[in-house]
C-alpha positions in Angstrom: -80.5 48.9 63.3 -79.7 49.8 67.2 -76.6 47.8 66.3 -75.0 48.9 63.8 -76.0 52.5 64.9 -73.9 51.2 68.2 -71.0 50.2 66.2 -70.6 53.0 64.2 -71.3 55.3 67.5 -68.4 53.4 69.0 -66.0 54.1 66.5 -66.7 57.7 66.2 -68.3 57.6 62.5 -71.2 59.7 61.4 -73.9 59.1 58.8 -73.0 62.2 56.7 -69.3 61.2 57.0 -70.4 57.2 56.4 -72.1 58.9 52.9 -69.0 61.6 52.2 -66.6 58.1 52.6 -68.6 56.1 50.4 -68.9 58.9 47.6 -65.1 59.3 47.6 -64.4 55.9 47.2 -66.7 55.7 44.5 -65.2 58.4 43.0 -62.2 56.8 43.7 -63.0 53.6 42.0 -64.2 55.6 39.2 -61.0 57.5 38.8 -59.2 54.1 39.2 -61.7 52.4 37.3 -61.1 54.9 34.1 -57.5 55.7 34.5 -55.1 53.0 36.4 -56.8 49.7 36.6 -56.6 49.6 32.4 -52.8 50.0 32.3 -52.5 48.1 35.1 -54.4 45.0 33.6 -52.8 46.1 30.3 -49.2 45.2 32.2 -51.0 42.1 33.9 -52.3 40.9 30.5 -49.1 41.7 28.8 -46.9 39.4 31.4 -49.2 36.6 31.7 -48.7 37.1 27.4 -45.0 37.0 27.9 -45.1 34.5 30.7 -47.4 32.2 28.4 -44.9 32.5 25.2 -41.9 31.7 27.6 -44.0 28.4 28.1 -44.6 27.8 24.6 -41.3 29.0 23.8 -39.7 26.7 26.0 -42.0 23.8 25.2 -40.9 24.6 21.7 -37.3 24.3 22.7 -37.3 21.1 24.8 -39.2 19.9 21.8 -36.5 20.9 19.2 -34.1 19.4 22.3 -35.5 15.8 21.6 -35.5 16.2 18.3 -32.3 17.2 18.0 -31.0 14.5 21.1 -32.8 11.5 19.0 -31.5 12.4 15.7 -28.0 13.0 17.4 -28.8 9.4 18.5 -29.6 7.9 15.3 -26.7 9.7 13.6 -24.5 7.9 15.7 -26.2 4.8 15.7 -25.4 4.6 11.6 -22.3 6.3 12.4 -21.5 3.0 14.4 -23.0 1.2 12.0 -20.7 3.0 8.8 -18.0 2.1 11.0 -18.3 -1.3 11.5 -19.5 -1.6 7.8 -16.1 0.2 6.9 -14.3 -2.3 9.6 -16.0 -5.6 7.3 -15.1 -4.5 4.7 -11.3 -4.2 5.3 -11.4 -6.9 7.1 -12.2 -9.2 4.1 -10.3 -6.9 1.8 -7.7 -7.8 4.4 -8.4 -11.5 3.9 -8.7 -11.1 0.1 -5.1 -9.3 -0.2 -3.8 -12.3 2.2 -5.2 -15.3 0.3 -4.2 -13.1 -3.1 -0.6 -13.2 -1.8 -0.5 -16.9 -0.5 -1.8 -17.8 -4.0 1.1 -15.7 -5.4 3.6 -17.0 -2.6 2.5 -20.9 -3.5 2.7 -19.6 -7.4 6.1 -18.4 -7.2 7.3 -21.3 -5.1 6.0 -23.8 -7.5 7.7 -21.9 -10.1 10.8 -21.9 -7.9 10.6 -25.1 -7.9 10.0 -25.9 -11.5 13.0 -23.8 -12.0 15.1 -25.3 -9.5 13.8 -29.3 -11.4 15.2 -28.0 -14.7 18.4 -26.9 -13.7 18.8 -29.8 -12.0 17.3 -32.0 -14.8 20.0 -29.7 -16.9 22.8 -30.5 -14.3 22.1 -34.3 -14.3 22.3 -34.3 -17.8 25.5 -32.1 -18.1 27.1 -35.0 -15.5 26.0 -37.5 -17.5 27.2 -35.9 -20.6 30.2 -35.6 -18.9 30.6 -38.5 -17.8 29.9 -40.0 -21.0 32.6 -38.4 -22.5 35.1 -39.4 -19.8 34.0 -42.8 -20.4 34.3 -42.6 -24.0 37.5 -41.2 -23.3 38.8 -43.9 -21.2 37.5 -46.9 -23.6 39.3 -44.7 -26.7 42.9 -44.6 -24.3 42.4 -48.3 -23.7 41.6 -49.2 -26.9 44.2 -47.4 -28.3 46.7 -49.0 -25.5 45.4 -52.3 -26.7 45.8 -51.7 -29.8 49.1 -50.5 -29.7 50.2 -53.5 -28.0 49.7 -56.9 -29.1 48.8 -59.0 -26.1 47.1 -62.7 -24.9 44.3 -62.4 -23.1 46.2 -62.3 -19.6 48.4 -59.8 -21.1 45.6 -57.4 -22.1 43.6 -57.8 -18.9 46.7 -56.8 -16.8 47.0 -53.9 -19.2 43.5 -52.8 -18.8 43.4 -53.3 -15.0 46.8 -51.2 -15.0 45.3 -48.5 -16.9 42.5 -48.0 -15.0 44.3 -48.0 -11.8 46.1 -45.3 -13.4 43.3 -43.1 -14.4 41.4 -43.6 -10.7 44.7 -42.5 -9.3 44.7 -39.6 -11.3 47.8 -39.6 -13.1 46.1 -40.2 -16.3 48.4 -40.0 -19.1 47.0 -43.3 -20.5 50.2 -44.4 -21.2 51.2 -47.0 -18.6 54.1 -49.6 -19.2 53.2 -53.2 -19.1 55.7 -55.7 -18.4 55.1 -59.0 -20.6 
């Protein structure tokens, strides 16, 4: 006890004022006790509150974040996936429309050329025709050449051979003189 009666010797403190010091702070830490620390650790309770729903809050957020971020994701990924679906398809629409129209194209060429056969089958036998009727022509001028003319055989094939030199030269009256 001699040193702590030295100690409080050396720094000038009393007993009575030791006791007054300690009363006032108790009273002090009554007043504080009653009064200022509630509110106090009302505010403290009240931020760590705050501070604890700002966590949660922004838990919450990065939660809805990656929600959001992975469903942004997957919307593009079928997105990408309706695009490329969209692409197929027009692609063999694409194809279908080309082979439609080669099968058209090879359709209307082989009706081209169908056509094209028949008028030249019809041609051919137009020539023919004509050329018939020329003929028939030429044997009726001769004949009636012959005819007119009664000839030996030498006779008539000069006449004939006259004729047709006549008609191949184009002069074609049919009515060539023979000398006899």
């Amino acid at each position: 006890m001699d040193l702590v009666n030295n100690i409080l010797a050396a720094l000038g403190v009393t007993y009575s004022s030791l006791i007054w010091h300690a009363i006032n702070f108790l009273i002090l830490l009554f007043i504080l006790n009653r009064f200022a620390f509630p509110k106090v650790l009302a505010v403290l309770d009240e931020r760590a509150h705050r501070i604890r729903e700002s966590f949660t809050h922004a838990e919450a957020l990065r939660a809805e974040t990656e929600r959001l971020h992975e469903e942004g994701r997957q919307t593009l990924a079928k997105s990408w996936q309706d695009a490329q679906a969209v692409l197929a398809d027009a692609q063999r629409s694409a194809e279908s429309v080309l082979a439609d129209a080669r099968l058209a194209a090879r359709e209307e060429g082989d009706l081209l050329i169908q056509r094209a056969r028949a008028e030249i089958e019809a041609e051919r036998d137009r020539a023919f025709q004509e050329l018939r009727r020329q003929v028939a022509d030429l044997v009726v001028a001769a004949a009636t050449h012959v005819v007119a003319r009664s000839l030996d055989d030498a006779g008539h094939r000069e006449l004939v051979e006259q004729f047709l030199a006549t008609e191949a030269d184009g002069s074609g009256n049919g009515s060539a003189s023979v000398s006899a």
